[in-house]
C-alpha positions as CSV (number, residue, x, y, z in Angstrom):
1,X,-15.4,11.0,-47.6
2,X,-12.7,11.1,-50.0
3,X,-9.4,9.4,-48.0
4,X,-6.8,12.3,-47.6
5,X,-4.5,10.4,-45.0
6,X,-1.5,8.6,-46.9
7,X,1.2,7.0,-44.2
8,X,3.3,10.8,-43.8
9,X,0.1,12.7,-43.5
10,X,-1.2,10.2,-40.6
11,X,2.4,10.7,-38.8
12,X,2.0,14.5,-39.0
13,X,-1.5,14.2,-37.7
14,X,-1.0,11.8,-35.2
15,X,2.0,13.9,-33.3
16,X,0.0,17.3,-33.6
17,X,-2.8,15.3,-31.5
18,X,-0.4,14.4,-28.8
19,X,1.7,17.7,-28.9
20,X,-1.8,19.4,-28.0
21,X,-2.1,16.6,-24.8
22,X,0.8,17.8,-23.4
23,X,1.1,21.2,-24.7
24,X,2.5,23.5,-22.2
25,X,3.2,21.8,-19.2
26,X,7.2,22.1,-18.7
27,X,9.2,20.3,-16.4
28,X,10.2,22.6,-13.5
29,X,11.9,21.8,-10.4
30,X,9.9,21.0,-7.4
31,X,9.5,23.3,-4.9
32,X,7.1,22.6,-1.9
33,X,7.3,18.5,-1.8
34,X,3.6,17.7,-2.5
35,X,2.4,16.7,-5.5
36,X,-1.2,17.5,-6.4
37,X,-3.4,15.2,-7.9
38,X,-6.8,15.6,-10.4
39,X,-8.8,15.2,-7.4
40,X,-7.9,18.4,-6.3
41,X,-9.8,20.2,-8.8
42,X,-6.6,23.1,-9.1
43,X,-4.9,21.2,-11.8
44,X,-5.7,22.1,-15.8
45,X,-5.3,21.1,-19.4
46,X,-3.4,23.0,-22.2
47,X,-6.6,25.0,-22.6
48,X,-6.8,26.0,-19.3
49,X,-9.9,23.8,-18.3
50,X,-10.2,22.5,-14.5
51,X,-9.2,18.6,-15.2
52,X,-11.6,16.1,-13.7
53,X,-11.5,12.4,-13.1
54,X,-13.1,10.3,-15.9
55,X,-13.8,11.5,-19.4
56,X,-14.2,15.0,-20.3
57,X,-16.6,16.5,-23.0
58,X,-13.9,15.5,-25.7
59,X,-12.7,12.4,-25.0
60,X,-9.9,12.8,-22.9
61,X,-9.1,10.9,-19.7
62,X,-6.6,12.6,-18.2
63,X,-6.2,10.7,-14.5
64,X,-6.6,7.1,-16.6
65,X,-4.0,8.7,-19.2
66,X,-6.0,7.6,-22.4
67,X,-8.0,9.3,-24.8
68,X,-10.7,7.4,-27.0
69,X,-13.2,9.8,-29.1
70,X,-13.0,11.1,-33.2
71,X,-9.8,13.1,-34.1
72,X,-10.8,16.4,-34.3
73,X,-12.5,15.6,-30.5
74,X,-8.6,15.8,-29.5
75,X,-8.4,19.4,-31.3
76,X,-11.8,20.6,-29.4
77,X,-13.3,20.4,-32.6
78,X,-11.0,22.9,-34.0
79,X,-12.3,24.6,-37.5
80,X,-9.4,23.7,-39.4
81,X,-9.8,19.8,-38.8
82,X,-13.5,19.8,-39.8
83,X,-12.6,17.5,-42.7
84,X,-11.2,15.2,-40.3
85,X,-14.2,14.6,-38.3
86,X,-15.6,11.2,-39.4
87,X,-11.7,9.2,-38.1
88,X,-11.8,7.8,-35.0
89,X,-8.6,8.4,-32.7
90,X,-7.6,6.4,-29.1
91,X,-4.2,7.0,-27.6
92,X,-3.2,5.6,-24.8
93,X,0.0,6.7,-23.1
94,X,2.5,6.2,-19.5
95,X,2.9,8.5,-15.9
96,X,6.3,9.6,-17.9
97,X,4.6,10.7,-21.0
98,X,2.3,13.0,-19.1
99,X,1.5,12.2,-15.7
100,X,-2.1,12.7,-13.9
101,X,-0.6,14.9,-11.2
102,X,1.6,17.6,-11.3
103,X,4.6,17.2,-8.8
104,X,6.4,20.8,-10.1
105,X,4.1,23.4,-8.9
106,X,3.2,24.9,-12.1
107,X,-0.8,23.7,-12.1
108,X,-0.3,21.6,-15.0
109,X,0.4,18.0,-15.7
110,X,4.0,16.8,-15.1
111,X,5.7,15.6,-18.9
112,X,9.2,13.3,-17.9
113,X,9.3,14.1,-14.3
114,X,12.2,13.7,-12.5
115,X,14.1,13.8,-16.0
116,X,15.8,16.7,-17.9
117,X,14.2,15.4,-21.2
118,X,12.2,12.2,-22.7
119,X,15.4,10.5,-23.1
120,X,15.7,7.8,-20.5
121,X,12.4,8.5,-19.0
122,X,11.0,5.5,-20.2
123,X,8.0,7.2,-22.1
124,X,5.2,5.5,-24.8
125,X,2.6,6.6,-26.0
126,X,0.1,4.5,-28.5
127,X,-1.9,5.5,-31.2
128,X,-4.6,4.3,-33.1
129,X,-6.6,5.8,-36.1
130,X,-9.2,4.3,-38.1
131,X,-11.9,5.8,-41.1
132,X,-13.4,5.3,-44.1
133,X,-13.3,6.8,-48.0
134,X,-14.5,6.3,-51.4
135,X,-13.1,5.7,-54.5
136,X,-14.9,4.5,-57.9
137,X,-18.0,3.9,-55.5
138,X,-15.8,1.5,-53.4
139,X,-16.0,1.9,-49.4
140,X,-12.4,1.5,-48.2
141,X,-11.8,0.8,-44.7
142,X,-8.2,1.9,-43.1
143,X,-7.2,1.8,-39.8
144,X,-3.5,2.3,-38.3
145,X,-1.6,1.9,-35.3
146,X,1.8,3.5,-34.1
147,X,4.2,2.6,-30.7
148,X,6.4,5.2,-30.1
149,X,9.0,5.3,-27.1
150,X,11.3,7.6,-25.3
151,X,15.2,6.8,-26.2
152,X,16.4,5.0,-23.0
153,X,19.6,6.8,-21.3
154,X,22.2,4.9,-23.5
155,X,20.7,5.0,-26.8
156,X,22.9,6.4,-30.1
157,X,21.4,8.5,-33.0
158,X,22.5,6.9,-36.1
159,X,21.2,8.6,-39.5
160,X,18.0,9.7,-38.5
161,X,17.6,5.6,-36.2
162,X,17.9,4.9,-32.4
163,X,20.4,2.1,-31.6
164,X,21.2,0.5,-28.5
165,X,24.3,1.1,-27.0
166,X,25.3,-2.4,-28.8
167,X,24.1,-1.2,-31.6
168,X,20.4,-3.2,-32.3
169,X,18.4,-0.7,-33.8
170,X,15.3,0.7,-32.2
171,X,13.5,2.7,-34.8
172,X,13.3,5.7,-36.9
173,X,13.8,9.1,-34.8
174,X,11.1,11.0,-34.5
175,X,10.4,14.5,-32.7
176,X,14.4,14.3,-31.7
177,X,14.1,12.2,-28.2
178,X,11.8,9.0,-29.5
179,X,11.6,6.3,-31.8
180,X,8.8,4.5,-33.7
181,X,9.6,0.8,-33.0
182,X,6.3,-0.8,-34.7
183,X,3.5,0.3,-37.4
184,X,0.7,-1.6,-38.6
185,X,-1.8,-0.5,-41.3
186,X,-4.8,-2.3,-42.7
187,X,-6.1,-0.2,-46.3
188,X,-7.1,-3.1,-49.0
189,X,-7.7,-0.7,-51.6
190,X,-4.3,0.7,-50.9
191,X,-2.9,-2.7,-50.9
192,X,-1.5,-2.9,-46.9
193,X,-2.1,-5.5,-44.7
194,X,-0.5,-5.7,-41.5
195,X,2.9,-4.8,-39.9
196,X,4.3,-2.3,-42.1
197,X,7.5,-2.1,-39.3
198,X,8.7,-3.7,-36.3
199,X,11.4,-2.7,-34.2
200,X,14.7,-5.9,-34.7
201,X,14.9,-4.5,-30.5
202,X,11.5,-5.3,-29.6
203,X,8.3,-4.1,-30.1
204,X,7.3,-4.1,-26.1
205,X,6.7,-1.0,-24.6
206,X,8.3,-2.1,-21.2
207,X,11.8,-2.9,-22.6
208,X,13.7,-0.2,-22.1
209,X,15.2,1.0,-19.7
210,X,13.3,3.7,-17.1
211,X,14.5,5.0,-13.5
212,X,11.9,5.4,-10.8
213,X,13.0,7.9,-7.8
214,X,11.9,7.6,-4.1
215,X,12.1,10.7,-1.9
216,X,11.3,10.7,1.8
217,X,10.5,14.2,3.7
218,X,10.9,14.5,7.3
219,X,7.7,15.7,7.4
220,X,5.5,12.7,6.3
221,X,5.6,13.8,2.5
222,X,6.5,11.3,0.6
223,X,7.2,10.8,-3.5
224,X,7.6,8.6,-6.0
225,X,8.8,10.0,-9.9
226,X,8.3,7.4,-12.8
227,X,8.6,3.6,-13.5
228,X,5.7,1.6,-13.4
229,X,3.0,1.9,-11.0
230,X,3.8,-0.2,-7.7
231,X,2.4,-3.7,-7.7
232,X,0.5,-4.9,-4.4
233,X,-0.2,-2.2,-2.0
234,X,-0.2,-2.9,1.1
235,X,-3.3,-4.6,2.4
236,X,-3.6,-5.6,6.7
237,X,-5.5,-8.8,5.3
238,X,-3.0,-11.1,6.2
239,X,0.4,-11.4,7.7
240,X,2.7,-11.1,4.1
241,X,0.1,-8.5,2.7
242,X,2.3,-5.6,3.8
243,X,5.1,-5.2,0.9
244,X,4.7,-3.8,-2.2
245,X,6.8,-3.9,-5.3
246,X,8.5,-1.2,-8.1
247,X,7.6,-4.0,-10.3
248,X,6.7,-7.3,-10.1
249,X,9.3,-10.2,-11.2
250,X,11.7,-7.0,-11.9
251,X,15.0,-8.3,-9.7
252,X,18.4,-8.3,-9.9
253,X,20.3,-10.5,-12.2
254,X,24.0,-10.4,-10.7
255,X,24.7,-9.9,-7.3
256,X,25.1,-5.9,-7.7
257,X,28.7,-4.7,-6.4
258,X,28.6,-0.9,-4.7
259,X,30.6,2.1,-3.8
260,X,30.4,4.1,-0.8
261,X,31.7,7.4,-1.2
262,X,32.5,9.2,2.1
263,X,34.2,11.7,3.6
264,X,36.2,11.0,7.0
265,X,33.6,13.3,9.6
266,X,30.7,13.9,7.3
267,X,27.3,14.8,8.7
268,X,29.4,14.2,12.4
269,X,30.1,10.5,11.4
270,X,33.4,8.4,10.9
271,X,33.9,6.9,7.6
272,X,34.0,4.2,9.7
273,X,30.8,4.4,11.5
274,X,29.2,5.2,7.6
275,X,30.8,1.9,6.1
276,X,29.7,-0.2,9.5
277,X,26.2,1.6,9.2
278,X,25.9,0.4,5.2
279,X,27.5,-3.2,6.4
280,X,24.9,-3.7,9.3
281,X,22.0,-3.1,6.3
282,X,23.5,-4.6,3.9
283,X,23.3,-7.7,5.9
284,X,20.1,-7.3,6.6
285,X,19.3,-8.4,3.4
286,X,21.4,-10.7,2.9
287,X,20.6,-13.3,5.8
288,X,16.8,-13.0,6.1
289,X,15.2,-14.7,8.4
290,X,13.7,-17.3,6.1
291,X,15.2,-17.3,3.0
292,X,17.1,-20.9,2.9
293,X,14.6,-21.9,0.0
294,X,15.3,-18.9,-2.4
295,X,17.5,-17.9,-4.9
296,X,18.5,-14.4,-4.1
297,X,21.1,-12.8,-4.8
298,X,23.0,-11.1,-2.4
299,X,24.8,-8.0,-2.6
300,X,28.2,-7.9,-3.9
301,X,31.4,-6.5,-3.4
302,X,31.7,-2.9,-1.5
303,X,34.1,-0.7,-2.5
304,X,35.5,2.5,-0.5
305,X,36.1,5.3,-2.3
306,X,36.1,8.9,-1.1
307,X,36.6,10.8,-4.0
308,X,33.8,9.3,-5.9
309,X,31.1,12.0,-6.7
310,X,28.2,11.7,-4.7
311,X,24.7,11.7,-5.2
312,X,22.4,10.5,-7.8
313,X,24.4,10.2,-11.0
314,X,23.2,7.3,-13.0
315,X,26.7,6.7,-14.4
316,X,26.0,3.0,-14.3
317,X,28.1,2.3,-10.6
318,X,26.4,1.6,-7.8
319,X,26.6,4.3,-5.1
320,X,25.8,5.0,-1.4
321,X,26.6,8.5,0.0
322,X,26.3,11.8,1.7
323,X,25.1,14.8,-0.7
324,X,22.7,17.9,-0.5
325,X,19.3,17.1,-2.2
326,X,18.0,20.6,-4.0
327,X,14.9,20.8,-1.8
328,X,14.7,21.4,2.1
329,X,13.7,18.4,4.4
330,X,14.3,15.6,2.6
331,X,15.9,12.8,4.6
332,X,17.6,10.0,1.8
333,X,16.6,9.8,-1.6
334,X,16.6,6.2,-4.1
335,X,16.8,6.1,-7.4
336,X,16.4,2.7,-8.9
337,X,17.1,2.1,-12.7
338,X,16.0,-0.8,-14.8
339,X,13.6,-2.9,-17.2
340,X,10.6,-2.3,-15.2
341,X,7.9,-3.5,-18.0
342,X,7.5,-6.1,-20.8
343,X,7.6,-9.6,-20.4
344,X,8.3,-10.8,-16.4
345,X,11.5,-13.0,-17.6
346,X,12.8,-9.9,-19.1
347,X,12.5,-7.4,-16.0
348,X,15.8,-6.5,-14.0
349,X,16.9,-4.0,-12.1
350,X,20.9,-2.5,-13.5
351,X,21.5,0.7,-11.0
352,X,20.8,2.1,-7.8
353,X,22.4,5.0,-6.0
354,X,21.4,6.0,-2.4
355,X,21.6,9.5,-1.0
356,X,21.4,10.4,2.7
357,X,21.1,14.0,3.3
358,X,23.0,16.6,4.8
359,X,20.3,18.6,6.1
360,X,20.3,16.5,8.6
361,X,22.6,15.2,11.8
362,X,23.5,11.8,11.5
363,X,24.3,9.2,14.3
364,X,24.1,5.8,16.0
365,X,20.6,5.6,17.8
366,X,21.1,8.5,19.0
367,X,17.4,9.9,19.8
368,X,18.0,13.6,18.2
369,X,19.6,12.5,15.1
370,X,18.6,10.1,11.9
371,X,19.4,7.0,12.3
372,X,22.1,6.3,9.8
373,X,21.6,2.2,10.2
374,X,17.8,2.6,10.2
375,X,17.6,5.0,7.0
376,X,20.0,3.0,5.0
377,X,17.9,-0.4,5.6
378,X,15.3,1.1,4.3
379,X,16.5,2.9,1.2
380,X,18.6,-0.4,0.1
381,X,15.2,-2.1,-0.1
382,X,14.4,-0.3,-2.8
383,X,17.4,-1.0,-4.1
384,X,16.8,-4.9,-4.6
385,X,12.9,-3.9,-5.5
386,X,10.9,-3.4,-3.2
387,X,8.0,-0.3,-2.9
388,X,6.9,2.0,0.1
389,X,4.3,1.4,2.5
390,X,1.8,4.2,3.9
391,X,-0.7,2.3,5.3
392,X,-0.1,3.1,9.0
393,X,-1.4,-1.3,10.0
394,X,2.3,-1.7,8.7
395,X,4.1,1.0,10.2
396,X,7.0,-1.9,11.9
397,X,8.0,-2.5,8.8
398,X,10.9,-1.3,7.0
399,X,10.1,-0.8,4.4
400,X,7.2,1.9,5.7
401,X,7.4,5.3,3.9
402,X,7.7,6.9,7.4
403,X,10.8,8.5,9.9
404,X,12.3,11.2,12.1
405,X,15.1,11.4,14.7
406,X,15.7,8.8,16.9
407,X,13.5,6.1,15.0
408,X,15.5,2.6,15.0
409,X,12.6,0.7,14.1
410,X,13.5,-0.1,10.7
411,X,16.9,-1.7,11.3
412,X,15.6,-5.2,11.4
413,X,13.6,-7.0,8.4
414,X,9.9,-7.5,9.8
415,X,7.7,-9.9,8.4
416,X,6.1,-8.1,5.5
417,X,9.5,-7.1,4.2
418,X,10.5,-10.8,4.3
419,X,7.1,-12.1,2.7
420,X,7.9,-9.1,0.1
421,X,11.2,-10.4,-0.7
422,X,10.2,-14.5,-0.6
423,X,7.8,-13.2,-3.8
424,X,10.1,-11.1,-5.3
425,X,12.9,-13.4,-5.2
């Protein structure tokens, strides 16, 4: 076939394709805790189609998050794209991008969870094309591949380019929140060879920055909104099989300094009883049991500070406090932010902020009430990197996904937790 794809034309094709893979599926805020998965058979596609594990008819693989079949196969063989049939498409894309479960309760796939928009999601997406056409009775063989990345949180639109916030350029803006940060097209009889742009920032689809949330339900729900999939789940196998990580090699750099922002009574607790709560935790993790031979860092200076705003804020400062999480039962939320992908010399973690609460009482091992001490030991280890645990062989850990009133268990580092951290760090 004649070729009718110059480099503008294969832009505009290539972001219809993945408008349509995430076409109506808006970002709502959770209601009932649970997210549902494709297993379920309740969730569906922008065409209204039951989603299943594996490939579809078309090409898509929506719980793998890639799609690998001809172009028009990612238009259900649309009429209008007819002439586009004989170029092959694959795109491969992240849990941010569009996820393969639907935590918002609308029955579709969840785009930038956890996120108001793209930006700082920590998105990608990649997309290759390839085909054939003839001219003069020559066969010419083209393919083309395209990165494209959410704009991380700190990112500056400069004439149409995303720049870091020290001003290294990204790439060219495209559909408002992303940028193209490499291209590479092959065409002999158009004369291309090769990288036709590279990002001066980086071509790696890990390297900017994302935010991964951890919320813990009295109930036993549990959740976990973007970042990068958590590396070794817990396995009973051995004695330092029960840790997990948000990333592996992703650590902290500095020794991270933190706020605590509390108010004198809160939640029936002293500021005092708070700040000795977040000190008892905090050492914790600094004075393992067996950590003479690393090289972690421990936490940093503490800071008192009442008037702070609390919550999760990502305003770059480190914060533990009280707040009001915007759905019922939730005991203490994490958010974590970072480099979470790329190369492993390159992963850190920059933020945390920890929330506890105030749906619930708060005390001192006090059997009726969460355990301030407990809770907070366990949230700070997500903090410094490390994952949840479900798997009930290593429920005396703390870092185990599980609590309710009265539970002191997870006060004290166990053995998993330390192995965790011996890896980590």
């Amino acid at each position: 076939m004649k070729k009718i794809i110059t480099f503008s034309l294969i832009l505009l094709m290539m972001f219809s394709t993945i408008g349509l893979v995430f076409a109506g599926s808006e970002n709502k805020e959770k209601t009932s805790g649970q997210c549902m998965t494709i297993q379920s058979g309740e969730l569906v596609n922008s065409e209204g189609e039951t989603i299943t594990t594996g490939f579809d008819e078309w090409g898509y693989n929506y719980q793998g998050r890639f799609f690998n079949g001809g172009y028009c196969d990612s238009y259900r063989d649309a009429e209008w794209c007819h002439d586009y049939r004989d170029i092959k498409l694959s795109m491969k894309w992240n849990d941010a991008w569009l996820s393969n479960k639907d935590c918002d309760d609308d029955g579709l796939l969840d785009r930038h969870y956890g996120h108001e928009s793209y930006i700082g999601s920590g998105a990608w997406l990649t997309n290759h094309q390839s085909g054939e056409y003839e001219v003069k009775g020559e066969i010419c063989k083209w393919n083309y591949f395209v990165k494209i990345v959410a704009a991380p949180t700190d990112a500056v639109l400069v004439d149409e380019i995303w720049q870091t916030a020290d001003g290294t350029e990204i790439g060219p803006e495209i559909w408002g929140a992303f940028a193209i940060i490499q291209q590479i097209e092959n065409d002999h009889c158009a004369g291309l060879n090769g990288m036709q742009y590279v990002s001066p920032a980086g071509a790696g689809l890990g390297q900017y920055k994302e935010k991964i949330t951890f919320i813990h339900y009295a109930d036993g729900r549990h959740e976990q909104i973007g970042g990068s999939k958590l590396i070794k789940k817990a396995k009973p196998v051995k004695d330092d099989a029960c840790y997990s990580f948000i990333s592996r090699d992703m650590e902290w750099w500095t020794s991270p300094n933190y706020l605590i922002s509390v108010t004198e009574g809160e939640e029936g607790v002293t500021a005092e009883q708070f700040v000795a709560a977040v000190d008892k935790s905090i050492g914790e993790w600094n004075e393992p049991v067996d950590w003479a031979d690393t090289d972690f860092i421990n936490f940093g200076v503490q800071t008192l500070d009442s008037s702070y705003p609390t919550g999760i804020n990502g305003d770059g400062t480190n914060v533990i406090s009280f707040g009001d999480y915007d759905q019922d039962g939730v005991i203490a939320v994490c958010s974590v932010w970072g480099y979470f992908g790329g190369p492993p010399k390159k992963r850190q973690i920059t933020e945390f902020d920890v929330m506890l609460d105030t749906d619930f009482a708060w005390g001192d091992g006090d059997p009726l009430k969460m355990d301030l001490q407990n809770i907070l030991t366990h949230e700070l280890g997500h903090a410094i990197g490390l994952g949840d645990l479900y798997n009930s062989e290593c429920g005396e850990q703390t870092m185990f996904g599980y609590s309710w009133e009265g539970d002191i268990g997870k006060r004290t580092l166990n053995f998993g937790d330390i192995a965790g951290l011996n890896i980590l760090y």
